[in-house]
C-alpha positions in Angstrom: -13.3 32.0 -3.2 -13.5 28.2 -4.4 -15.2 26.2 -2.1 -12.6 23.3 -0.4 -13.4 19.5 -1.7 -15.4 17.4 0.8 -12.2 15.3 1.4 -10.4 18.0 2.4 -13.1 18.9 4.9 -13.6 15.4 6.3 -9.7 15.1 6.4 -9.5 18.2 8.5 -11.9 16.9 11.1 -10.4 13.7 11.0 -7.1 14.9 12.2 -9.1 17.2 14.8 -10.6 14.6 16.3 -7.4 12.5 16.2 -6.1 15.1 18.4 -9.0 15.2 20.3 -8.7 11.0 21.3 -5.0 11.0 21.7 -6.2 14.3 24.3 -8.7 12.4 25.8 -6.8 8.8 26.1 -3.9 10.1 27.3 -5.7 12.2 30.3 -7.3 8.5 31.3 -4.0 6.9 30.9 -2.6 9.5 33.5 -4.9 8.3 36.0 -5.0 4.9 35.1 -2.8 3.1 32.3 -2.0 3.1 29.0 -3.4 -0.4 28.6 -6.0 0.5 30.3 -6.7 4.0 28.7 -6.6 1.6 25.2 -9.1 -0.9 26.5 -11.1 1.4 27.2 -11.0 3.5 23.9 -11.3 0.4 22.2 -14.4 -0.9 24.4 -16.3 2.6 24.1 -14.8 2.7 19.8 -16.4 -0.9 19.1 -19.5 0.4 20.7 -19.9 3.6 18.6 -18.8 1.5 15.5 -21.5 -0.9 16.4 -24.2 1.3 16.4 -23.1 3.5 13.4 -23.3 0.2 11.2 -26.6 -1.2 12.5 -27.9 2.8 11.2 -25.8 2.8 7.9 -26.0 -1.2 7.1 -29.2 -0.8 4.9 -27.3 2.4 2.5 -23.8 1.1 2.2 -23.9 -1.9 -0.7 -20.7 -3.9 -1.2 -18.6 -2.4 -3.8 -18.5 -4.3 -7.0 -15.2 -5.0 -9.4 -15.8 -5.1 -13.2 -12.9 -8.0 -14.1 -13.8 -7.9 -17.9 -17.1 -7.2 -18.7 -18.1 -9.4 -15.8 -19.2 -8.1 -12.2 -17.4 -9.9 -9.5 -18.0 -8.9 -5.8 -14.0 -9.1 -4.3 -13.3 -9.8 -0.6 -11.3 -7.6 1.3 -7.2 -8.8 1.8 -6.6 -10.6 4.7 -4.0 -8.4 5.7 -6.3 -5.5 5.7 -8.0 -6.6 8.9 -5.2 -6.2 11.0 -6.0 -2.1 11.5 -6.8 -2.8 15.3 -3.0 -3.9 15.7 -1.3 -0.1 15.1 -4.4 1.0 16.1 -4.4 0.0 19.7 0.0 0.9 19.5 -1.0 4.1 18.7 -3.6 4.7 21.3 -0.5 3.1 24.3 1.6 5.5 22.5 0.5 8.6 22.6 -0.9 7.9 25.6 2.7 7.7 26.9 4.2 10.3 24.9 1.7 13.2 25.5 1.9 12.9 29.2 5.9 13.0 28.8 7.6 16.4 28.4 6.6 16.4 24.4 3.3 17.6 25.6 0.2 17.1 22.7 1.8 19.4 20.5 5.0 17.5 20.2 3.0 14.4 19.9 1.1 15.4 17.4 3.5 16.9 14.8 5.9 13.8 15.5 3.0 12.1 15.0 2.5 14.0 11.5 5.8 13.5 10.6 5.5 9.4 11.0 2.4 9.7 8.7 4.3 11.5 6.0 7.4 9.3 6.0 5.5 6.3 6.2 2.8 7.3 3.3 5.8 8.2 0.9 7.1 4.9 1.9 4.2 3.2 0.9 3.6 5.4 -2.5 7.4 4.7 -3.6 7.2 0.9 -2.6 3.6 0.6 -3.2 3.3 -0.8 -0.1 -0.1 -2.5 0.8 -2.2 -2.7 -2.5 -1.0 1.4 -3.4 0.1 2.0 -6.6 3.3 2.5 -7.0 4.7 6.4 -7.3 8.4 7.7 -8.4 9.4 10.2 -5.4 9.8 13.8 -6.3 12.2 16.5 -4.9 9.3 18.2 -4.1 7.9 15.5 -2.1 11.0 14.8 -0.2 11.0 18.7 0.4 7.4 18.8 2.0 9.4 16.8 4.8 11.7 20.0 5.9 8.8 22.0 7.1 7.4 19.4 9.2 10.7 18.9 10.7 11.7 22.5 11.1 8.3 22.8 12.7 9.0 19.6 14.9 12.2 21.0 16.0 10.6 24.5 16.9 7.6 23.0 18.6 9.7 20.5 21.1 12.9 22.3 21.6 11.5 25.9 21.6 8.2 26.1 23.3 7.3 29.2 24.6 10.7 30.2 24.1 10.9 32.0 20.9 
């Protein structure tokens, strides 16, 4: 048995412990808000962030572009600041949403399905600096299970 890319690991987790804070935030939302549940996520998020860079600053150099046979260090896009905006939506959001009768579980593969639409999206349009990509049948086809599955999860559970 081959062992699974490191991506694929980290992208695992990272989708567990997405689960895990829409969990969490919405449970504080319940007995708060959901503008408060975000605050605070944000607040206790900036903290952790804070701390992880001041222990990672000294390892992680800027990256470098070679723009013809000259290095050239490249700023970021302005527009690619702006993750706190859907980030903080989707914190309020799910925060709503999980403590309606959609439960986590309907959340979550909603949630899923969102992702997938709106990354094809991007890979046909090449939407925000990703390069552009033909959609396949196949592709398209990857949405039906996520759907059936949708369907199954909200309208069926514990039912079937």
């Amino acid at each position: 048995m081959a062992v699974p890319n490191f991506n694929i690991v980290l992208a695992l987790i990272g989708g567990a412990l997405l689960a895990l804070m829409i969990k969490l935030n919405s449970a504080l939302a319940f007995f708060t808000s959901p503008v408060a549940a975000s605050w605070t996520a944000h607040l206790v998020g900036t903290i952790i962030a804070l701390l992880l860079m001041a222990i990672v600053s000294k390892t992680i150099q800027p990256k470098a572009v070679n723009i013809n046979q000259s290095v050239t260090n490249v700023s970021a896009p302005l527009w690619s600041y702006l993750g706190g905006i859907p980030g903080a939506l989707v914190v309020m959001l799910a925060a709503v949403t999980v403590n309606s009768e959609l439960g986590l579980a309907g959340t979550l593969v909603l949630g899923l399905l969102g992702q997938v639409c709106f990354g094809l999206t991007c890979d046909y349009f090449g939407l925000f600096g990703v390069m552009k990509k033909e959609l396949k049948r196949d592709q398209l086809f990857t949405i039906l299970p996520i759907l059936a599955g949708s369907f199954l999860i909200i309208f069926f559970r514990g039912t079937v």
